[in-house]
N, C-alpha and C positions, 0 to 999 in steps of 0.2 A: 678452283672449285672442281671437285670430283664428277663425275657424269652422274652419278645416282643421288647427289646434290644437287644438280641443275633438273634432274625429274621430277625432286619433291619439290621445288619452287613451280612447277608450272602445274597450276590447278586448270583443267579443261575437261569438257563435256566426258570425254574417255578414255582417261587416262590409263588404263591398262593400255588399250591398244596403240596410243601412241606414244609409253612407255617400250613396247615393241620394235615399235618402227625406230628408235631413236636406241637401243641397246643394239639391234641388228646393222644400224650404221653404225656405230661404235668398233664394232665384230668386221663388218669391212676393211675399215680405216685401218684395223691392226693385221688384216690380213694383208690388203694391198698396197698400203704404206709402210710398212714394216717391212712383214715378214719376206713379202714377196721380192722385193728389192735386196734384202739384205742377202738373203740365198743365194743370188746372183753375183755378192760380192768376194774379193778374196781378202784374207785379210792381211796386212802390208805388216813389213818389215817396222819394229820400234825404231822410234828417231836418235834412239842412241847406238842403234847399229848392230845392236845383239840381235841375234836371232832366241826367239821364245816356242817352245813346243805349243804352245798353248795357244797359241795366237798364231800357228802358221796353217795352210791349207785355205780351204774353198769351205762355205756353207751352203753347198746344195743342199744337204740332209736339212736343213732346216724347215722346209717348203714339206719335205715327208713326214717330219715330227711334228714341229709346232705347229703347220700349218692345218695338216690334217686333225687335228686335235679343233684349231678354230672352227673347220667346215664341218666338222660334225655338230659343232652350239648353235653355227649359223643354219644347218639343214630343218634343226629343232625349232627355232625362232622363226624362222621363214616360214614352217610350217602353221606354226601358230599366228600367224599373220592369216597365211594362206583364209585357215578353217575358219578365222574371224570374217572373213569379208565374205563367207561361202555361207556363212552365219545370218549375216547382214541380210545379204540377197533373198534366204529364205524367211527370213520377218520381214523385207520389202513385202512380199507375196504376201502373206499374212496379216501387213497393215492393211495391204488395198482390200481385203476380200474381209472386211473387219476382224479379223481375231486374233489382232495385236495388244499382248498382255498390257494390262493397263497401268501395272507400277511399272514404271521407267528402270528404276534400281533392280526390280527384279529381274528384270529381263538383259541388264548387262550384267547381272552376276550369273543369271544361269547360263549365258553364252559363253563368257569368261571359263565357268564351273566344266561345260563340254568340253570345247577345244584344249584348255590344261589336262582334261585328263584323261584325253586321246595321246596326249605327247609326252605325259609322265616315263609311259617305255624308255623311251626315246631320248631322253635327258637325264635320268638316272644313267643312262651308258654314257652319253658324251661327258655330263659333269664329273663324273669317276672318273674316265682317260684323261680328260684335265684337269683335275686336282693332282691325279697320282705322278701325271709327268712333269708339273708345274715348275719343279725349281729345277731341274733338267733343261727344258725349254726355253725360262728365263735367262738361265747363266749363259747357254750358248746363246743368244738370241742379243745378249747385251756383249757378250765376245766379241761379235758379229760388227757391232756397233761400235766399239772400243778401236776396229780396223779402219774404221770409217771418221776423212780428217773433222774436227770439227765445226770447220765454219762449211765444209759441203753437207754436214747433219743441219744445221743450223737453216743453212740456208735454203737446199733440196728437201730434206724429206719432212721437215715440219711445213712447208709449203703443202707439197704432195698430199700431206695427212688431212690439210682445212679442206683440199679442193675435192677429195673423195669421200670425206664426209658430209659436203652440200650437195654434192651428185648424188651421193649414194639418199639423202634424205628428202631431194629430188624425185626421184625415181621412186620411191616408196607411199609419194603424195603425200608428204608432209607442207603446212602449208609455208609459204613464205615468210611472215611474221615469228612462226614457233622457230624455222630453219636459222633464221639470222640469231635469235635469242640463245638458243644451244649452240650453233656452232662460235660463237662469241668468246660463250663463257664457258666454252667445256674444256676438259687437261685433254688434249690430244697427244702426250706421249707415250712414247714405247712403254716405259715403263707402267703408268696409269691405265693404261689400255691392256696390259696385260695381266694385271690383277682386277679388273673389270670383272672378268665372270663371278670371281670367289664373292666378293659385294651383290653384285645380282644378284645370283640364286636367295639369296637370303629376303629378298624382297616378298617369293612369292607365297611361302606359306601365310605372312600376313595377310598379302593382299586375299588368301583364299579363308582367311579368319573372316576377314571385312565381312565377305562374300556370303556367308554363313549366317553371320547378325543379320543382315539384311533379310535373307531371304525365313527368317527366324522371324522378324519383327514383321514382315508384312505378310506371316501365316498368321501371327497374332494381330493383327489388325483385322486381317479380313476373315478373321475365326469361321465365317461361317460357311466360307470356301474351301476349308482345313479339306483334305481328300487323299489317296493315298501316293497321289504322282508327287503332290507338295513336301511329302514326307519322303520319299524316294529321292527325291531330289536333292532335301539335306544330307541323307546318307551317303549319298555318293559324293557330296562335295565333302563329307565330313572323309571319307576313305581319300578322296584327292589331298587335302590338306594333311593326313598324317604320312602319305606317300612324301611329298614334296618335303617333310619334317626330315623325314628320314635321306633324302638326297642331299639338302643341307649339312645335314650333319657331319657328311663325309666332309664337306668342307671347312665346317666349325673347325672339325678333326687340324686341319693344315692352315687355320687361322692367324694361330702363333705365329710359325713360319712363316705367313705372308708377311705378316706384320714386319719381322724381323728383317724379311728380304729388303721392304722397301725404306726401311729405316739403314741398311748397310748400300741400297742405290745411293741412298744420300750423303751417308759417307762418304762412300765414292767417291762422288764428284764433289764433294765439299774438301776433301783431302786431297784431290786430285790425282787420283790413283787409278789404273789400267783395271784393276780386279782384287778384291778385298777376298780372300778364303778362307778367315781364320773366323771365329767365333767370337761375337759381339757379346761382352762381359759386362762392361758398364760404362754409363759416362754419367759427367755431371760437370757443372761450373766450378770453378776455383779459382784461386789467385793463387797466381805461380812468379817463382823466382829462380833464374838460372843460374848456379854461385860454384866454385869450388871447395871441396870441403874443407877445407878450414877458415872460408869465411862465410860459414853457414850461422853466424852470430850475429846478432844488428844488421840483417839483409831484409825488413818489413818493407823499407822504404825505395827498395828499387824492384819494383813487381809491377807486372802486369794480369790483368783478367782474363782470363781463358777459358777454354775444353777442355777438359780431362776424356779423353776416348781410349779404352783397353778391350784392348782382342786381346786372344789367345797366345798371340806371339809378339805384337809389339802396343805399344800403349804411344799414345799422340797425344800432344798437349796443341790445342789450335789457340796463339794467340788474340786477342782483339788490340791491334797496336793503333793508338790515335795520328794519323800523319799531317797536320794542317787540319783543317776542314772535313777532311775523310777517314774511315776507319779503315785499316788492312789488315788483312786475317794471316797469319803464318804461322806454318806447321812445326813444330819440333819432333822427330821421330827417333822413339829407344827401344830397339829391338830387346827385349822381353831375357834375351841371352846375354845380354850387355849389364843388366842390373845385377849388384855386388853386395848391396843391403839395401833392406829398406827399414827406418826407424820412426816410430811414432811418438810426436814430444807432446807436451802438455805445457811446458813451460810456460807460454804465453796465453792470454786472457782467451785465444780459439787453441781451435785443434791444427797443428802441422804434421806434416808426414816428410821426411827425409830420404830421396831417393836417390842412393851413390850408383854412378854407375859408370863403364869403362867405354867412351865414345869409340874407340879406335877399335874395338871387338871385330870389324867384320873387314876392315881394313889389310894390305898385307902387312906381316909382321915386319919385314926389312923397311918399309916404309915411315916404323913409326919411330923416331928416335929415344922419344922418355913414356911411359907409360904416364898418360895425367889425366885420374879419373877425373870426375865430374859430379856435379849434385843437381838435383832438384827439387826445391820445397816447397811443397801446396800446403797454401794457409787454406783452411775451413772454418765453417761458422761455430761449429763446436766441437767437443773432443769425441765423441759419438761417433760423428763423422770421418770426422779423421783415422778413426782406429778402424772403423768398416774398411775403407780407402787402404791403409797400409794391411788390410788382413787379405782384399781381395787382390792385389797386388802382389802380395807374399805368394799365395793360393797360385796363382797365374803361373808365376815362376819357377814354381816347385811341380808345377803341372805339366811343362816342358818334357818334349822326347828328349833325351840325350842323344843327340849327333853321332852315327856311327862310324 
């Protein structure tokens, strides 16, 4: 469950503010369990012994990039922490000496209405440096990570990340019951944590919409109180709400992107790969058959169910193989340079796609004695299908640099 999933489940007295306090520990956790650690790391040598340009040196610079990029969200959110509780203290005063507003609602949206849009400044500049450097920051940041063995990720710094977000939501006087419920069920990984902000920000124009009706229906209510500070007051929250429209939208702008990054994390580790740099084209289910081509005839019956995943330079078939009781996932991988034809049949009751291709392509040549392509047939539900598949596929390969 996401963090701004576990905030719309907890309905309580003030939810903005401790909506605050629980994005601001979020913002911690990804600074000082993450970011902070990882900068400090170097990153090691591939276990097959190559050295990789890409993966070699130190991530100090990260602490100056991405980090500072966080401490600029967190100086904003602190902030608005800060002016809520500076808020508070000044309607304490105001309850005791009676001329504490009488509709409850109104009076936590005009607090809300100030403090947001004292810090609008202030968050249109951080929310920009962090949209703008977001997949910059990401890709080193998971490099970073990539250096790091897995069972000391596994076991350090997901650790790390639970116990500084109970401290951090500790310290903020979040109370014990809400602390255990969020820290339970929230994603506390790098990657979730770091597309955190683009999710957030989108929260608050709503929540200043909410803010709006309210203070709209209890002018109409108490119509006879209508005066001009009441009206002053929608306007300025009406100017906060299309401010805050407009910050979002830089990020709407790079929504796509996100999307796409966290859908290619998951690739990642689902393919089990160091770093994926090629562009995500498509995937979908199919039933695949691995045959030589000339027994690509009568081959329905020895197939298995899969993933079809195509980048830009190699396309993956992830099987679902039944072993006993358990299912096991295995990769097939055909570099995109290795495909020799691809044909699309009809012959059968679905649609299939025919993909010849030459295994030994990246191989040394002295090494290979006979050239002996290879086939692979994805069956589809229809022939619809299958012709999209064999055209994007086509597309892919013909879209290839040629190798200088």
């Amino acid at each position: 469950m996401s963090c701004d999933e576990m905030l719309e489940e907890m309905h309580v007295y003030d939810d903005f503010a401790l909506s605050e306090m629980l994005y601001v520990a979020c913002l911690e956790t990804l600074l000082s369990a993450y970011i902070v650690p990882l900068s400090n790391t170097l990153c090691l040598t591939p276990s097959d012994g190559k050295s990789s340009s890409s993966h070699c040196g130190d991530n100090s610079d990260l602490l100056r990039t991405f980090g500072d990029d966080v401490l600029q969200l967190l100086s904003c959110h602190r902030a608005i922490i800060d002016g809520l509780r500076v808020f508070n203290e000044s309607c304490e005063e105001s309850d005791a000496n009676g001329n504490f507003e009488e509709h409850e609602g109104s009076y936590l949206t005009s607090r809300a209405t100030r403090v947001l849009r004292r810090g609008v400044p202030a968050m249109r500049a951080a929310y920009q440096r962090y949209v703008m450097n977001f997949n910059e920051n990401a890709r080193r940041a998971l490099l970073a990570k990539a250096s790091v063995p897995k069972d000391v990720w596994g076991r350090s710094y997901a650790a790390l990340a639970q116990e500084i977000l109970e401290n951090s939501l500790l310290h903020l006087g979040v109370e014990k019951r809400k602390r255990i419920f969020f820290s339970d069920g929230c994603n506390l990984s790098l990657e979730a944590l770091s597309v955190l902000p683009m999710q957030h920000i989108a929260r608050y124009p709503l929540y200043m919409d909410e803010c709006i009706q309210i203070q709209r229906h209890v002018a109409s209510v108490n119509n006879s109180n209508i005066n001009d500070d009441g009206a002053a007051r929608i306007a300025k929250a009406e100017e906060t709400l299309a401010a805050l429209t407009d910050i979002c939208s830089t990020a709407n702008e790079t929504r796509a992107s996100v999307m796409e990054f966290q859908r290619m994390m998951e690739l990642q580790e689902s393919l089990e790969l160091t770093e994926i740099s090629s562009k995500l084209l498509s995937e979908g289910d199919v039933v695949v058959s691995f045959e030589l081509p000339e027994e690509t005839t009568n081959v329905r019956g020895r197939c298995s169910h899969g993933r079809l995943i195509l980048l830009s330079d190699t396309l993956f078939v992830q099987l679902h193989e039944k072993k006993r009781a358990r299912c096991e996932k295995h990769v097939k991988r055909i570099p995109l340079s290795s495909i020799m034809s691809v044909r699309c049949s009809t012959e059968t009751s679905e649609g299939a796609v025919y993909i010849t291709y030459n295994p030994d392509v990246e191989r040394r040549k002295w090494r290979v004695k006979k050239q002996r392509n290879k086939c692979v047939v994805l069956f589809l539900p229809n022939e619809t299908e299958a012709l999209i598949w064999a055209t994007d596929i086509t597309q892919a390969v013909s879209n290839l640099t040629p190798e200088e």
